[in-house]
mmCIF file of the N, C-alpha and C atoms, coordinates in Angstrom:
data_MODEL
# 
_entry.id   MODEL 
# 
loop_
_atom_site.group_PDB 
_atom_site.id 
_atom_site.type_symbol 
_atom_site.label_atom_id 
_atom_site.label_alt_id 
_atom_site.label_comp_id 
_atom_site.label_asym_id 
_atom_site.label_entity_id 
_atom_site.label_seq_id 
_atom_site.pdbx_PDB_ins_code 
_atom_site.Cartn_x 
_atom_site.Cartn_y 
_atom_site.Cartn_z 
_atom_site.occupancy 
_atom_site.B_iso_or_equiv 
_atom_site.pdbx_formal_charge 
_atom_site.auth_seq_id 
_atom_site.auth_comp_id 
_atom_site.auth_asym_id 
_atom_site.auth_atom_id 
_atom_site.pdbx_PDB_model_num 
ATOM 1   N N  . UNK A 1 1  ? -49.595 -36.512 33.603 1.00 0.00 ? 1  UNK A N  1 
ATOM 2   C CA . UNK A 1 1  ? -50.954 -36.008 33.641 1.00 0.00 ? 1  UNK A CA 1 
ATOM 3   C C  . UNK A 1 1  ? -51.266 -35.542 35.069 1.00 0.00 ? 1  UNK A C  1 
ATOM 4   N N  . UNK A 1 2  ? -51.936 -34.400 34.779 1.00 0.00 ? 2  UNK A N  1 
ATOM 5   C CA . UNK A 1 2  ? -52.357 -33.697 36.191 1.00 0.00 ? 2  UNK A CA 1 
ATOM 6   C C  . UNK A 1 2  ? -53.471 -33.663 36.730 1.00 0.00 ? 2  UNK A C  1 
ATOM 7   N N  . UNK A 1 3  ? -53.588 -34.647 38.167 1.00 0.00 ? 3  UNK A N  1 
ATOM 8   C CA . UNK A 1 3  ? -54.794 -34.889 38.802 1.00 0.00 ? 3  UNK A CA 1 
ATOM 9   C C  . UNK A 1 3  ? -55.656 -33.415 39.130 1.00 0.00 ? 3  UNK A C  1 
ATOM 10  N N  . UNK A 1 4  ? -56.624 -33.522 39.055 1.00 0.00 ? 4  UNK A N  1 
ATOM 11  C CA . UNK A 1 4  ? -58.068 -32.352 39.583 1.00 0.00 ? 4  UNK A CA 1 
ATOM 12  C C  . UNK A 1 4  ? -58.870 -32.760 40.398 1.00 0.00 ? 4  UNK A C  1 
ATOM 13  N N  . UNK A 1 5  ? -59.124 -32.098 40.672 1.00 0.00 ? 5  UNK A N  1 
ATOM 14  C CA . UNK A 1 5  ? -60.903 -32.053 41.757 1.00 0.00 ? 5  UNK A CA 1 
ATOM 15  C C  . UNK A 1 5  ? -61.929 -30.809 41.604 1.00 0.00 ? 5  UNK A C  1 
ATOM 16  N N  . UNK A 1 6  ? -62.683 -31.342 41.430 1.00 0.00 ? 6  UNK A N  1 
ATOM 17  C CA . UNK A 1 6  ? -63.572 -30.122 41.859 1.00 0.00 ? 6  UNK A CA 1 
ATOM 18  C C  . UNK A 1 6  ? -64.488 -29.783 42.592 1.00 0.00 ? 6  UNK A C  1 
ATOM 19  N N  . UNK A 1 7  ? -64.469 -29.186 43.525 1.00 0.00 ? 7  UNK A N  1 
ATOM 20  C CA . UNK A 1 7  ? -65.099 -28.838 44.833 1.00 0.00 ? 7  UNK A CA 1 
ATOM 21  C C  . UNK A 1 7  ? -66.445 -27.500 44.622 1.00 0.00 ? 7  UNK A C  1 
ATOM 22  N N  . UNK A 1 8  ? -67.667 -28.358 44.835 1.00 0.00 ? 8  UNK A N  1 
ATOM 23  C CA . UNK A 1 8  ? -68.928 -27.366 44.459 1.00 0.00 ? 8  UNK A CA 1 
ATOM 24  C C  . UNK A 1 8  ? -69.679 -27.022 45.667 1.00 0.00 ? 8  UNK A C  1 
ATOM 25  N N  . UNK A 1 9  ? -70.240 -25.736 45.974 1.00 0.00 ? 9  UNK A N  1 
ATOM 26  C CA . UNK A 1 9  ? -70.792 -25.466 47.151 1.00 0.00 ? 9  UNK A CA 1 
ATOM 27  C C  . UNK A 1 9  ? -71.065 -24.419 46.983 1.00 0.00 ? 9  UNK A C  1 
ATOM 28  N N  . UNK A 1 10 ? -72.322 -23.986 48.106 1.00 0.00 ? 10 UNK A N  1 
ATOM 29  C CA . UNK A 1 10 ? -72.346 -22.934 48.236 1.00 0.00 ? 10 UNK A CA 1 
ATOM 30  C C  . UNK A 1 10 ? -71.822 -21.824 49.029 1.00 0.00 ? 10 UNK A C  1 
ATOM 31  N N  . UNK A 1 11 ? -71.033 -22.284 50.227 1.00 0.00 ? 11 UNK A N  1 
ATOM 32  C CA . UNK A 1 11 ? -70.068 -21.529 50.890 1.00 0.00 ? 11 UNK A CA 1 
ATOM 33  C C  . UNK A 1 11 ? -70.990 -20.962 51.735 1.00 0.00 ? 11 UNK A C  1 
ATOM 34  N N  . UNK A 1 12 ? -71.708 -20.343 52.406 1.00 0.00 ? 12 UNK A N  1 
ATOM 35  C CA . UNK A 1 12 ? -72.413 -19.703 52.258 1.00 0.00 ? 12 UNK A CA 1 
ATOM 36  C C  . UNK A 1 12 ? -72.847 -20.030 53.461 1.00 0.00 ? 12 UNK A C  1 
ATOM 37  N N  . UNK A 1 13 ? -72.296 -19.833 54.936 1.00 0.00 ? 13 UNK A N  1 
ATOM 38  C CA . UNK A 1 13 ? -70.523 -19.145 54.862 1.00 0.00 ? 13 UNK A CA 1 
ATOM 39  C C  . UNK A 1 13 ? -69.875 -20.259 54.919 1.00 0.00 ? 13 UNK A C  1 
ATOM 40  N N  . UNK A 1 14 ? -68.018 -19.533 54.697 1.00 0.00 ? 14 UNK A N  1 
ATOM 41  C CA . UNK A 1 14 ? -67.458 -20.755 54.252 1.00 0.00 ? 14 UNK A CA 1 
ATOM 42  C C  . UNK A 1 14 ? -67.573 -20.860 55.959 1.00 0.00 ? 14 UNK A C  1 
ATOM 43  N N  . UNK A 1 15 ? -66.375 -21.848 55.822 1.00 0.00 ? 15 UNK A N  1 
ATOM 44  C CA . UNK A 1 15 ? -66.555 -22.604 57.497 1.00 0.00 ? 15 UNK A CA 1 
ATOM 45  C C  . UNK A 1 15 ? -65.009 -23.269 57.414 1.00 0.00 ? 15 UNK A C  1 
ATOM 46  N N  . UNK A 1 16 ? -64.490 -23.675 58.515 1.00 0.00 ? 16 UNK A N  1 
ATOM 47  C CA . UNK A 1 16 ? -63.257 -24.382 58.483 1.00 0.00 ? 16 UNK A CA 1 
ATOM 48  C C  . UNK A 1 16 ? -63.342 -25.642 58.130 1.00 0.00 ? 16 UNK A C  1 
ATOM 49  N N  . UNK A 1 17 ? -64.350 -26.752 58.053 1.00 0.00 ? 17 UNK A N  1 
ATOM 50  C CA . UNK A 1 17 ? -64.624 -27.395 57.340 1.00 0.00 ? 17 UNK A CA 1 
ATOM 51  C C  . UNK A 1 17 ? -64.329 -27.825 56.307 1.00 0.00 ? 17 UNK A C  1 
ATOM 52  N N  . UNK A 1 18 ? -65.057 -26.623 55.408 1.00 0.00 ? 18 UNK A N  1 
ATOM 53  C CA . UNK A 1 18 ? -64.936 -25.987 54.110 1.00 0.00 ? 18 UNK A CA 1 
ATOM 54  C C  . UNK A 1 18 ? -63.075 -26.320 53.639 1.00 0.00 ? 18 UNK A C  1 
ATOM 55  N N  . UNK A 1 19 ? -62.613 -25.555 54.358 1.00 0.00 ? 19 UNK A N  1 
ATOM 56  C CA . UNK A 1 19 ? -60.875 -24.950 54.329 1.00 0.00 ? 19 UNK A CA 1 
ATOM 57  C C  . UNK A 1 19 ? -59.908 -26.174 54.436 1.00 0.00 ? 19 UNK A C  1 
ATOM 58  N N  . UNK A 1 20 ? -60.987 -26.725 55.422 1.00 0.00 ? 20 UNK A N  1 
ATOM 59  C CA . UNK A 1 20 ? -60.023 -28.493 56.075 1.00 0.00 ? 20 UNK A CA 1 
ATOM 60  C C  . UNK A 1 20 ? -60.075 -29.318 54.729 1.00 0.00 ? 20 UNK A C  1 
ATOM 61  N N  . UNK A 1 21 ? -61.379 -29.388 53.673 1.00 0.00 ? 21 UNK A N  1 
ATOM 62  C CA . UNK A 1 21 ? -61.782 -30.574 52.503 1.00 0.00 ? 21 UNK A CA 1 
ATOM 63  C C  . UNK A 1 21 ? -60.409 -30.165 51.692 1.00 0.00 ? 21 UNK A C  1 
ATOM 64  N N  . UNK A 1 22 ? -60.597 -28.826 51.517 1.00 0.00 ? 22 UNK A N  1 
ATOM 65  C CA . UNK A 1 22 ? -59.523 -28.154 50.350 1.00 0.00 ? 22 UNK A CA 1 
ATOM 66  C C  . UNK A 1 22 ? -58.169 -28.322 50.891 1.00 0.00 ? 22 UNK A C  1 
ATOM 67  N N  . UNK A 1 23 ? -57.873 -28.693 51.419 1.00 0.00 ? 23 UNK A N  1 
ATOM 68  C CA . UNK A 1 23 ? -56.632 -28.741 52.227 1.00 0.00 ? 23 UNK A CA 1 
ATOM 69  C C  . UNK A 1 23 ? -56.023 -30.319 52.102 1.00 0.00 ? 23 UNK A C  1 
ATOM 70  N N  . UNK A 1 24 ? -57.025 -30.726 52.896 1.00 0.00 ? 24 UNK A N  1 
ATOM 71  C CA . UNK A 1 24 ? -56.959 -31.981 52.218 1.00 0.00 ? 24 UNK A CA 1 
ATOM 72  C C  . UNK A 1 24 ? -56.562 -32.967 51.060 1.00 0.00 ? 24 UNK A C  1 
ATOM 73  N N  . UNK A 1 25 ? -57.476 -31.939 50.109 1.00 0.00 ? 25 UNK A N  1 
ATOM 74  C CA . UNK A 1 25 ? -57.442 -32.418 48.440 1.00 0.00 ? 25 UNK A CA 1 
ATOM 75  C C  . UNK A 1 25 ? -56.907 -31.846 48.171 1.00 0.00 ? 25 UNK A C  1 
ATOM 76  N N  . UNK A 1 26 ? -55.807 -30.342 48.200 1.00 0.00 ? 26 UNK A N  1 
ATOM 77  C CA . UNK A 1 26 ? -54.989 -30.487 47.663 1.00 0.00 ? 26 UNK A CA 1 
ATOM 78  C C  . UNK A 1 26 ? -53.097 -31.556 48.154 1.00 0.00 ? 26 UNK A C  1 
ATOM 79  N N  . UNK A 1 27 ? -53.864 -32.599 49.027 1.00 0.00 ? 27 UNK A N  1 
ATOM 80  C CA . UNK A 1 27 ? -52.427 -33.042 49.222 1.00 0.00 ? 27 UNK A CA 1 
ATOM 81  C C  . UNK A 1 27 ? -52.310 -34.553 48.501 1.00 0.00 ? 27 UNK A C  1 
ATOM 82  N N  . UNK A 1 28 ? -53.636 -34.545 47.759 1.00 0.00 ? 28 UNK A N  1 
ATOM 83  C CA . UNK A 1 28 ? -53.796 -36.142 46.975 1.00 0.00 ? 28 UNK A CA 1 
ATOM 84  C C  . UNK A 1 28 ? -54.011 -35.457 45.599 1.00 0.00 ? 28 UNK A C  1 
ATOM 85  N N  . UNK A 1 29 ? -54.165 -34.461 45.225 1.00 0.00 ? 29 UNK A N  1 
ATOM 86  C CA . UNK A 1 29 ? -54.612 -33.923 43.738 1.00 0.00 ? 29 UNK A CA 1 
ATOM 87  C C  . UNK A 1 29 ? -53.898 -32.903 43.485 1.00 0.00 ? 29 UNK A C  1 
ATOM 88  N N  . UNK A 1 30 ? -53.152 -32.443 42.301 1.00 0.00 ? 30 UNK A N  1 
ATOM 89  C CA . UNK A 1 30 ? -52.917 -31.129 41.975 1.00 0.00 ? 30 UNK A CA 1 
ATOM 90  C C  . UNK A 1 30 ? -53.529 -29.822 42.133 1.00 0.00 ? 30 UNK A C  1 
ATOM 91  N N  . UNK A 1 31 ? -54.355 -30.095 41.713 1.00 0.00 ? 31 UNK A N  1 
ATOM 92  C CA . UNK A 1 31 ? -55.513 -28.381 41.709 1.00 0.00 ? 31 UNK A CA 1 
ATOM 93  C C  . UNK A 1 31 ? -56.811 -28.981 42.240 1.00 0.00 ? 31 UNK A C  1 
ATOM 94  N N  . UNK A 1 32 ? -57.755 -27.838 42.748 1.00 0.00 ? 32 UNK A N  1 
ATOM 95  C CA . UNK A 1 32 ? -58.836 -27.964 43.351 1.00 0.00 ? 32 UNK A CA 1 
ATOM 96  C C  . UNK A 1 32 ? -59.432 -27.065 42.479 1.00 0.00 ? 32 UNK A C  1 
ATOM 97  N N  . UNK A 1 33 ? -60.488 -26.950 41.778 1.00 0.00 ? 33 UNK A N  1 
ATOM 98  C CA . UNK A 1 33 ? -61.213 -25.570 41.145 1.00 0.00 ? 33 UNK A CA 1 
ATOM 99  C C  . UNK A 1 33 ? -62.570 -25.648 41.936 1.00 0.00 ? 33 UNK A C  1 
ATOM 100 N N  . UNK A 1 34 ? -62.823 -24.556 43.246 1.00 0.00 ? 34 UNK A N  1 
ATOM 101 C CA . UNK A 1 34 ? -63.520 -24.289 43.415 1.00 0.00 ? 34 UNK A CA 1 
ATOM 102 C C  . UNK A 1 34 ? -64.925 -23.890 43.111 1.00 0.00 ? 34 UNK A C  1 
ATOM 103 N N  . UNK A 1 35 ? -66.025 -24.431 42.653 1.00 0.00 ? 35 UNK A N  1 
ATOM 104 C CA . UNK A 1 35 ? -67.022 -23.820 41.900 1.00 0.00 ? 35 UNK A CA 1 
ATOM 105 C C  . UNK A 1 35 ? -68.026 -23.246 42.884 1.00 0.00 ? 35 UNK A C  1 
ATOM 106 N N  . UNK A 1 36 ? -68.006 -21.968 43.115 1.00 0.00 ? 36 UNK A N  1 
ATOM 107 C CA . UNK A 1 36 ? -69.273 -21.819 44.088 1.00 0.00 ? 36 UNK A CA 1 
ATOM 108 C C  . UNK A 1 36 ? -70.444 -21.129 43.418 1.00 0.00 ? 36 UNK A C  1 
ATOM 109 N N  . UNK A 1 37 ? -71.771 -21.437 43.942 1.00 0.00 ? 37 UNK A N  1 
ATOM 110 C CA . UNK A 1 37 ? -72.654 -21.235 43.873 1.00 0.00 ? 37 UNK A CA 1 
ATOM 111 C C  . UNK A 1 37 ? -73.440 -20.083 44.189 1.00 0.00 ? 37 UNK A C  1 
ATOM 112 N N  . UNK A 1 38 ? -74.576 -19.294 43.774 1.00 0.00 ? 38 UNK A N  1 
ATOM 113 C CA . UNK A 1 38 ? -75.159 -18.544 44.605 1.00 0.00 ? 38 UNK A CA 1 
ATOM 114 C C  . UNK A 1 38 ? -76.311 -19.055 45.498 1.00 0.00 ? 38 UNK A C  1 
ATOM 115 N N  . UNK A 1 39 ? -77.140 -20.218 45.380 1.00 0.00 ? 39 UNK A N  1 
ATOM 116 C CA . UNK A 1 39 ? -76.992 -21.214 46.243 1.00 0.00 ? 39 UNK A CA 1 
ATOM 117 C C  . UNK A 1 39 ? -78.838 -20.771 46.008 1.00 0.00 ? 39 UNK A C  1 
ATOM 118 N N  . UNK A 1 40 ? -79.793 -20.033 44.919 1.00 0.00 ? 40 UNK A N  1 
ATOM 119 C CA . UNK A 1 40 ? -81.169 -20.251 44.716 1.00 0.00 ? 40 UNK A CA 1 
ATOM 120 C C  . UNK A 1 40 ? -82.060 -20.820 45.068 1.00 0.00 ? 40 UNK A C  1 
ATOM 121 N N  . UNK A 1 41 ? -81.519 -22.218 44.747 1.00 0.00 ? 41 UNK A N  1 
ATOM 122 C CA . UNK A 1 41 ? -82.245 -23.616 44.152 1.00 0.00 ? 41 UNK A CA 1 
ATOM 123 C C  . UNK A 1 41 ? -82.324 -24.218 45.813 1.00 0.00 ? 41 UNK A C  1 
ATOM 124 N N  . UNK A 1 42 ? -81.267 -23.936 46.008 1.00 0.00 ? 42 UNK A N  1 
ATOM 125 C CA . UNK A 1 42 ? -80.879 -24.423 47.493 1.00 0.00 ? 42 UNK A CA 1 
ATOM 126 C C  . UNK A 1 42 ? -82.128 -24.811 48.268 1.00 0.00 ? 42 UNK A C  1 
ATOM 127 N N  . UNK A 1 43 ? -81.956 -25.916 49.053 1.00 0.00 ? 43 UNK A N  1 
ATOM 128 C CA . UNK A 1 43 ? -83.474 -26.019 49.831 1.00 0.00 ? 43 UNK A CA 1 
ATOM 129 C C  . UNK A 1 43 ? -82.971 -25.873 51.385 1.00 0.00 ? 43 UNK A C  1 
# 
């Protein structure tokens, strides 16, 4: 069975940060599915 994550944000902008989490998770999880946002609601 194949571990996931899913990583939600608005990016907006991305940032190295951003690049460092995903990087990260993909070295403990199989896939990362990015979900980004257009970021509305956002406060």
């Amino acid at each position: 069975m194949k571990n996931n994550a899913i990583y939600p944000g608005t990016f907006d902008p991305i940032t190295f940060g951003h690049i460092d989490v995903i990087k990260k998770a993909l070295k403990i999880v199989d896939t990362v599915v990015i979900a980004i946002s257009d970021g509305d609601t956002k406060n």
